[in-house]
PDB file of N, CA, C and O in Angstrom, chain B, residues numbered from 101:
ATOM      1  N   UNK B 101       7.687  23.839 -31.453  1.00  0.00           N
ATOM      2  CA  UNK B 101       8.671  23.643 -30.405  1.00  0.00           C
ATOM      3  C   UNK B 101       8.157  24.177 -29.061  1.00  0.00           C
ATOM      4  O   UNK B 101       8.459  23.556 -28.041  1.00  0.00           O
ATOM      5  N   UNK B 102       7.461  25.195 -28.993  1.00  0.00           N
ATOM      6  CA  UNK B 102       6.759  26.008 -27.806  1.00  0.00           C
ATOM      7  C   UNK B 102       5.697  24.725 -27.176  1.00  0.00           C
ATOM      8  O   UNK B 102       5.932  24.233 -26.072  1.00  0.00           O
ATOM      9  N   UNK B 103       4.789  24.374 -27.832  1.00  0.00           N
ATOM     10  CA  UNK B 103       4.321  23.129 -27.392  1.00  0.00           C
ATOM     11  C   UNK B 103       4.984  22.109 -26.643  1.00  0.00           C
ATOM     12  O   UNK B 103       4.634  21.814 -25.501  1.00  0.00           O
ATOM     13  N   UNK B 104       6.121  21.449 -27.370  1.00  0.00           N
ATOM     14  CA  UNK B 104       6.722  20.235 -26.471  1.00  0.00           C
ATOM     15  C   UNK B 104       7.412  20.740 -25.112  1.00  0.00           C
ATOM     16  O   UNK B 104       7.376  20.056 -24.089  1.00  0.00           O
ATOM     17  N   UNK B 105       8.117  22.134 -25.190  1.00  0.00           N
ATOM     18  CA  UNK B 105       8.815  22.817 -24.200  1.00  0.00           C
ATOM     19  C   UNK B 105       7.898  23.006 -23.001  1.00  0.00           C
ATOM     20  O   UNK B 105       8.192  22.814 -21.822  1.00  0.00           O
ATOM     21  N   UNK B 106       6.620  23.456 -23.554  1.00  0.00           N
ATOM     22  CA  UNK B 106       5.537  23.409 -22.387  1.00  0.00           C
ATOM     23  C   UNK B 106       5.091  22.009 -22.032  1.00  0.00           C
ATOM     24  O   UNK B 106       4.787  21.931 -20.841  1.00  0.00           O
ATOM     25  N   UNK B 107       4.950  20.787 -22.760  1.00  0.00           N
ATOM     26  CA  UNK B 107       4.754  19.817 -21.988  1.00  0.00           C
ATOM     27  C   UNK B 107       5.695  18.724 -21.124  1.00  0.00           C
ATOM     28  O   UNK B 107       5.536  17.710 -20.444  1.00  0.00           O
ATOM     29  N   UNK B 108       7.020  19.790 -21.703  1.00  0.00           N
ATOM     30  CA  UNK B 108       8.007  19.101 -20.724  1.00  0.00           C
ATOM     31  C   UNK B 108       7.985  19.605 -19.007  1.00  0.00           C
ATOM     32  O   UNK B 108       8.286  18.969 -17.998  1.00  0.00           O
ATOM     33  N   UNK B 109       7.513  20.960 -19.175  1.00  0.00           N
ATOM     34  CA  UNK B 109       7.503  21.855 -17.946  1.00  0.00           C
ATOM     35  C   UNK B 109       5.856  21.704 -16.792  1.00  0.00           C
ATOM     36  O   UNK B 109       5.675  22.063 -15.628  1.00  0.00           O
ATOM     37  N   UNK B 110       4.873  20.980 -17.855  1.00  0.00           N
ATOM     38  CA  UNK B 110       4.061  20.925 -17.362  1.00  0.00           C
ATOM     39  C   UNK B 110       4.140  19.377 -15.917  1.00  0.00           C
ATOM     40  O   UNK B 110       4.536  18.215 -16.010  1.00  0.00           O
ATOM     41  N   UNK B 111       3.529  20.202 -14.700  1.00  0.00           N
ATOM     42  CA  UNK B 111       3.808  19.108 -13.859  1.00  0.00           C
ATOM     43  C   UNK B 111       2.144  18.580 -13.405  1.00  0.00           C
ATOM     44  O   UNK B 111       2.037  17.924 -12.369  1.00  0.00           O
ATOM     45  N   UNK B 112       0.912  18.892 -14.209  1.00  0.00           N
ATOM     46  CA  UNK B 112      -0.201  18.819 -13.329  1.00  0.00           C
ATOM     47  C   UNK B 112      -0.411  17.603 -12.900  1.00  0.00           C
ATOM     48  O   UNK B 112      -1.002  17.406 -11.839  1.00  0.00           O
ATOM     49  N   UNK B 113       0.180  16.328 -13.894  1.00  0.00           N
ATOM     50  CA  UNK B 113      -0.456  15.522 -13.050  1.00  0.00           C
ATOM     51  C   UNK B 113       0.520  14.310 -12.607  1.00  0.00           C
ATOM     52  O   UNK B 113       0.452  13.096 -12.797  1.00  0.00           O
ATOM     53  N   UNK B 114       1.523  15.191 -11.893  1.00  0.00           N
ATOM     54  CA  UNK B 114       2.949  14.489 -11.093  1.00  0.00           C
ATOM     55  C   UNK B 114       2.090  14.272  -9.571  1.00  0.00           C
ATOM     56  O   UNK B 114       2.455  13.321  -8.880  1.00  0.00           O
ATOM     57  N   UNK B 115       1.215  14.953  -9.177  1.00  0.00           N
ATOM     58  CA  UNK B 115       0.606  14.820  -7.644  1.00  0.00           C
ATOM     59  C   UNK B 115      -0.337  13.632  -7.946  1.00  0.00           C
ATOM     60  O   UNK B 115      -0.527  12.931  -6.952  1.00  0.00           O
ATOM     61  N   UNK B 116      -0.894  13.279  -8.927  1.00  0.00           N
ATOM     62  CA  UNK B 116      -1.635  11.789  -8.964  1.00  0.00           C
ATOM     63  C   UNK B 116      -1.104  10.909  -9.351  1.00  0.00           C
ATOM     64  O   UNK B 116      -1.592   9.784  -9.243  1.00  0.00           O
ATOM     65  N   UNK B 117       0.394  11.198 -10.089  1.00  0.00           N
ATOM     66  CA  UNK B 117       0.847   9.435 -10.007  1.00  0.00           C
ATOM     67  C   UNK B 117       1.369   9.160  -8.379  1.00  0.00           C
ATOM     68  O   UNK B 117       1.044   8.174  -7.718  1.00  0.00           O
ATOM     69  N   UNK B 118       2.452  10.527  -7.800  1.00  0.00           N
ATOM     70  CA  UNK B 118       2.593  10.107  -6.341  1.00  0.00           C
ATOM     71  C   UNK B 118       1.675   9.838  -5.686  1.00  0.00           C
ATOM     72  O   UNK B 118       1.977   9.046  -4.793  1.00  0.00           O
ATOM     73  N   UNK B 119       0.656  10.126  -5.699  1.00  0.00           N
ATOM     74  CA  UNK B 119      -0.732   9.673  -4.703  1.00  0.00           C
ATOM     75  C   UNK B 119      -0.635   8.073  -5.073  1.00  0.00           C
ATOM     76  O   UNK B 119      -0.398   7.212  -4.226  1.00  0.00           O
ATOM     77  N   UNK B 120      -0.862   7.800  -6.515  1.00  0.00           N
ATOM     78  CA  UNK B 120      -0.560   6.370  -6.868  1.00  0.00           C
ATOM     79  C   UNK B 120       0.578   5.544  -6.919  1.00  0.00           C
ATOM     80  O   UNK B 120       0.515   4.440  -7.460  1.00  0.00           O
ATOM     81  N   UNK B 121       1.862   6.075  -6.284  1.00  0.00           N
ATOM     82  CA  UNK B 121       2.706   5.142  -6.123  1.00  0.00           C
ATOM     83  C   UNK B 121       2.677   5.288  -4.548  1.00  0.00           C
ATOM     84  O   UNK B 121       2.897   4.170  -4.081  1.00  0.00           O
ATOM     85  N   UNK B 122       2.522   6.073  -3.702  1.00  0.00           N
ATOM     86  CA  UNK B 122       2.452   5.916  -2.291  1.00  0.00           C
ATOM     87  C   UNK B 122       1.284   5.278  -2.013  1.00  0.00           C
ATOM     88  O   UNK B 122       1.123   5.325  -0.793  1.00  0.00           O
ATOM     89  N   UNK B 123       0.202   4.583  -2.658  1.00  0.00           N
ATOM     90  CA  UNK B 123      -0.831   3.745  -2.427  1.00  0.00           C
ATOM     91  C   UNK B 123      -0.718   2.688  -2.704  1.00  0.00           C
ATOM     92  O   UNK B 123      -1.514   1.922  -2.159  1.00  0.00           O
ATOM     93  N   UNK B 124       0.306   2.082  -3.680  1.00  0.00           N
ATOM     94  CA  UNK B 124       0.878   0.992  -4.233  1.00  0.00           C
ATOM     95  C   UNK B 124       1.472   0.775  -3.288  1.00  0.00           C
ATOM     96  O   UNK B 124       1.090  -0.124  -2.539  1.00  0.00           O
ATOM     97  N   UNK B 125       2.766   1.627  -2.961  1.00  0.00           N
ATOM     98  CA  UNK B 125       3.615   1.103  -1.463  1.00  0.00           C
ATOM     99  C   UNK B 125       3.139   0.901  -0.408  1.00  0.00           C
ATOM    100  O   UNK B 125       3.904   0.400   0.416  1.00  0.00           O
ATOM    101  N   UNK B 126       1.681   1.196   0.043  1.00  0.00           N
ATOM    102  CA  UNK B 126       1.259   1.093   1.538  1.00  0.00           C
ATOM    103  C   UNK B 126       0.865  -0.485   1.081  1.00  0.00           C
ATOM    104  O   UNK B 126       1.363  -1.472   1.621  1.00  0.00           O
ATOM    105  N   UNK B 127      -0.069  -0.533   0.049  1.00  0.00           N
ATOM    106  CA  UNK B 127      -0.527  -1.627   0.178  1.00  0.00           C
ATOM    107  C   UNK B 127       0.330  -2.880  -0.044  1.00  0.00           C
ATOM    108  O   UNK B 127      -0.203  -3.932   0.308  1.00  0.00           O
ATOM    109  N   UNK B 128       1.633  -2.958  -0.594  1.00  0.00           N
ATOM    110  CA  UNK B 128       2.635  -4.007  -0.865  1.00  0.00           C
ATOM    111  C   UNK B 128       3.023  -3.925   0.577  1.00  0.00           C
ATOM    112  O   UNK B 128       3.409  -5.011   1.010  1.00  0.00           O
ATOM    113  N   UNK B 129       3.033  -2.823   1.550  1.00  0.00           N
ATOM    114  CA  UNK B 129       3.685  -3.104   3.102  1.00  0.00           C
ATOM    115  C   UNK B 129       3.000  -3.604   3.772  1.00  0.00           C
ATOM    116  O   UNK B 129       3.494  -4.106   4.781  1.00  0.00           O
ATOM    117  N   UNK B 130       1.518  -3.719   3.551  1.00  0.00           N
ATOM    118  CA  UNK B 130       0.200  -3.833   4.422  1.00  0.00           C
ATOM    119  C   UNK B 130       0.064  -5.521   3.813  1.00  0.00           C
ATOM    120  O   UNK B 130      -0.709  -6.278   4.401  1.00  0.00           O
ATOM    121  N   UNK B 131       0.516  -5.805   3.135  1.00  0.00           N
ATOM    122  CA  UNK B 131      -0.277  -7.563   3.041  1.00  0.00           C
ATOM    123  C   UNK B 131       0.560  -8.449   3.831  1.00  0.00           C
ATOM    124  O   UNK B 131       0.089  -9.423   4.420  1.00  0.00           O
ATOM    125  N   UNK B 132       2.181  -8.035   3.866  1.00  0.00           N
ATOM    126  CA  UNK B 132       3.072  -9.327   4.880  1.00  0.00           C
ATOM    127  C   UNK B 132       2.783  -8.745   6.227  1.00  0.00           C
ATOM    128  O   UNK B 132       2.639  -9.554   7.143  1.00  0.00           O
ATOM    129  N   UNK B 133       2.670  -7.412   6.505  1.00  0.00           N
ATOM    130  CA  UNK B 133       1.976  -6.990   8.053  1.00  0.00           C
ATOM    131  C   UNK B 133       0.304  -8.151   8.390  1.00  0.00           C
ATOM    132  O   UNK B 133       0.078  -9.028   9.224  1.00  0.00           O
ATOM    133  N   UNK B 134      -0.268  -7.739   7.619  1.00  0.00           N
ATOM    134  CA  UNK B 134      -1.894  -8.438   8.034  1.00  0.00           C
ATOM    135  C   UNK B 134      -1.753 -10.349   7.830  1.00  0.00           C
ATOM    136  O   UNK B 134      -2.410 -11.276   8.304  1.00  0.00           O
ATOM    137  N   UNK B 135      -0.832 -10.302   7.104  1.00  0.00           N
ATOM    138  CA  UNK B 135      -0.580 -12.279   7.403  1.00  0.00           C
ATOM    139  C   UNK B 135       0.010 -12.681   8.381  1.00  0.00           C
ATOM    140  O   UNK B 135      -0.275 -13.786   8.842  1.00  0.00           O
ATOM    141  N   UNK B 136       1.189 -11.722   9.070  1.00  0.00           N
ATOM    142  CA  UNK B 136       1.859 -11.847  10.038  1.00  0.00           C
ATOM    143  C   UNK B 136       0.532 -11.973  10.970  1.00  0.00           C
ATOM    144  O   UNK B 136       0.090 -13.071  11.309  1.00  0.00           O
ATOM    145  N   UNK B 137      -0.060 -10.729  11.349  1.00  0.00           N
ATOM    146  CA  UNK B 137      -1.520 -10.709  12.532  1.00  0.00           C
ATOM    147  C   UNK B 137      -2.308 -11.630  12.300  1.00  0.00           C
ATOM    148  O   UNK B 137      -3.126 -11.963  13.157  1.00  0.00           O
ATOM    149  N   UNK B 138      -2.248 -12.160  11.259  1.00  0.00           N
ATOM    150  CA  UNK B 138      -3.395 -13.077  10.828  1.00  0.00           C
ATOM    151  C   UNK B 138      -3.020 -14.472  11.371  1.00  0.00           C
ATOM    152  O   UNK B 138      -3.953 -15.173  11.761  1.00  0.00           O
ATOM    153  N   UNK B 139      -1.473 -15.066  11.458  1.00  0.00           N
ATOM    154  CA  UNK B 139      -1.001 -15.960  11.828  1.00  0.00           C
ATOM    155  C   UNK B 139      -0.988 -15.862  13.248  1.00  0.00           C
ATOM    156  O   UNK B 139      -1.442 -16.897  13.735  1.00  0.00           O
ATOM    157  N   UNK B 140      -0.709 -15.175  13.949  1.00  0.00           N
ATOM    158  CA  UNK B 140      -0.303 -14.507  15.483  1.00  0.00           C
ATOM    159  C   UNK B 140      -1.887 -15.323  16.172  1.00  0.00           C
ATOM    160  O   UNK B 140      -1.910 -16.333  16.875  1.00  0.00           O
ATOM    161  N   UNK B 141      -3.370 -14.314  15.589  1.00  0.00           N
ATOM    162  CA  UNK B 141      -4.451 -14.205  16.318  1.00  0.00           C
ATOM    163  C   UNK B 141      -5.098 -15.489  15.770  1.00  0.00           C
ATOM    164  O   UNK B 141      -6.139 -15.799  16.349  1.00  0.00           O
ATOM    165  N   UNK B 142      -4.658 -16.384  14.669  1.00  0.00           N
ATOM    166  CA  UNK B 142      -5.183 -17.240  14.574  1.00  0.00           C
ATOM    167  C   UNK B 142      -4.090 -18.625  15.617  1.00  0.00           C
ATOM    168  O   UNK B 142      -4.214 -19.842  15.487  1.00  0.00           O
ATOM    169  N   UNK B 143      -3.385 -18.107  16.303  1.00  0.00           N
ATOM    170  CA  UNK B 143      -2.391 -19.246  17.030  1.00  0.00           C
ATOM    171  C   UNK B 143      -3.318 -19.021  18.316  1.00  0.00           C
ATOM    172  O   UNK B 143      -3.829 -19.975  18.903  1.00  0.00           O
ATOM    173  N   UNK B 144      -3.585 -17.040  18.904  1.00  0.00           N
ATOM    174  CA  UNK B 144      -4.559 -17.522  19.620  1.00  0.00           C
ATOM    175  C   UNK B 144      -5.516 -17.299  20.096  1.00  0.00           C
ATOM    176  O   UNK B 144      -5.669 -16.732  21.178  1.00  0.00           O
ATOM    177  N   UNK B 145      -6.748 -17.904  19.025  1.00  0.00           N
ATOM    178  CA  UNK B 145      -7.971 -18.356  19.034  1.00  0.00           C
ATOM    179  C   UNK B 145      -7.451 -19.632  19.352  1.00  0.00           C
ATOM    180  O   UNK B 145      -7.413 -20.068  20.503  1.00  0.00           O
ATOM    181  N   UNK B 146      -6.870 -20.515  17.897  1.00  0.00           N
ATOM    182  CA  UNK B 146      -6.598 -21.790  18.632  1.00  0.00           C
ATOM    183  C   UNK B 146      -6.290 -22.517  20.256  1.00  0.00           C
ATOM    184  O   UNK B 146      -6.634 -23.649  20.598  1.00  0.00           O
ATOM    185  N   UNK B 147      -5.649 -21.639  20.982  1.00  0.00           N
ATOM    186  CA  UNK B 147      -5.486 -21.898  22.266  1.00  0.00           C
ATOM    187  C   UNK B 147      -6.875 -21.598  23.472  1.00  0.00           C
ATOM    188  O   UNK B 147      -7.314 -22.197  24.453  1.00  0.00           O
ATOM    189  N   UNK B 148      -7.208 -20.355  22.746  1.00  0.00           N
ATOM    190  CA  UNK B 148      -8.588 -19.891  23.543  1.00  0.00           C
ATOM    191  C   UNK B 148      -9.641 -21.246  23.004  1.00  0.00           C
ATOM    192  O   UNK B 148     -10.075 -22.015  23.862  1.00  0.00           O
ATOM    193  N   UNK B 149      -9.950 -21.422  21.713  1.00  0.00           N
ATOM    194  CA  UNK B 149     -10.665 -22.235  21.928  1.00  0.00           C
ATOM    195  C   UNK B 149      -9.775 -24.000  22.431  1.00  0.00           C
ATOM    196  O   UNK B 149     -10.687 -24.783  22.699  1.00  0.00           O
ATOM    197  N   UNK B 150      -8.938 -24.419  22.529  1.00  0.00           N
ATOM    198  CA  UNK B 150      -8.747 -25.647  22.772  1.00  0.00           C
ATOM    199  C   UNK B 150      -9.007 -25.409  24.912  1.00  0.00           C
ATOM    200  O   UNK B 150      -9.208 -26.380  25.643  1.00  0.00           O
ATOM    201  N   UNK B 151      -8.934 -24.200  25.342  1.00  0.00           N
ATOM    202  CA  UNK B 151      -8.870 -24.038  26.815  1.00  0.00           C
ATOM    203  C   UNK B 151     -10.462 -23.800  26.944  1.00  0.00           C
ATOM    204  O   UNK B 151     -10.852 -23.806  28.112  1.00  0.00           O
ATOM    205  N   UNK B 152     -11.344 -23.615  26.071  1.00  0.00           N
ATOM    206  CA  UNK B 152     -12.871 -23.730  26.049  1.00  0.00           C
ATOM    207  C   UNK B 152     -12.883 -25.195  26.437  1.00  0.00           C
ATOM    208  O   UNK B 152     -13.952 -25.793  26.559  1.00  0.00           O
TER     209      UNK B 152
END
């Protein structure tokens, strides 16, 4: 019973799944951000180059 009681209390490796769910969340926020820019700077190039 001393065993399971200690691995209920044990927290060592609660700081690497949060590292891994706050890296999951940047990157699910970071892909509709960079398509958005991606659409934006590709509208204008298109104009820069059609004014070439």
């Amino acid at each position: 019973m001393t065993n399971f009681s200690r691995f209920l209390k044990d927290e060592s490796g609660a700081t690497a799944i949060e590292y891994g769910l706050l890296a999951a969340l940047i990157g699910v926020l970071l892909i509709p951000g960079l398509t958005a820019l991606r659409t934006a700077l590709d509208g204008t190039f298109s104009e820069v180059g059609a004014a070439l």
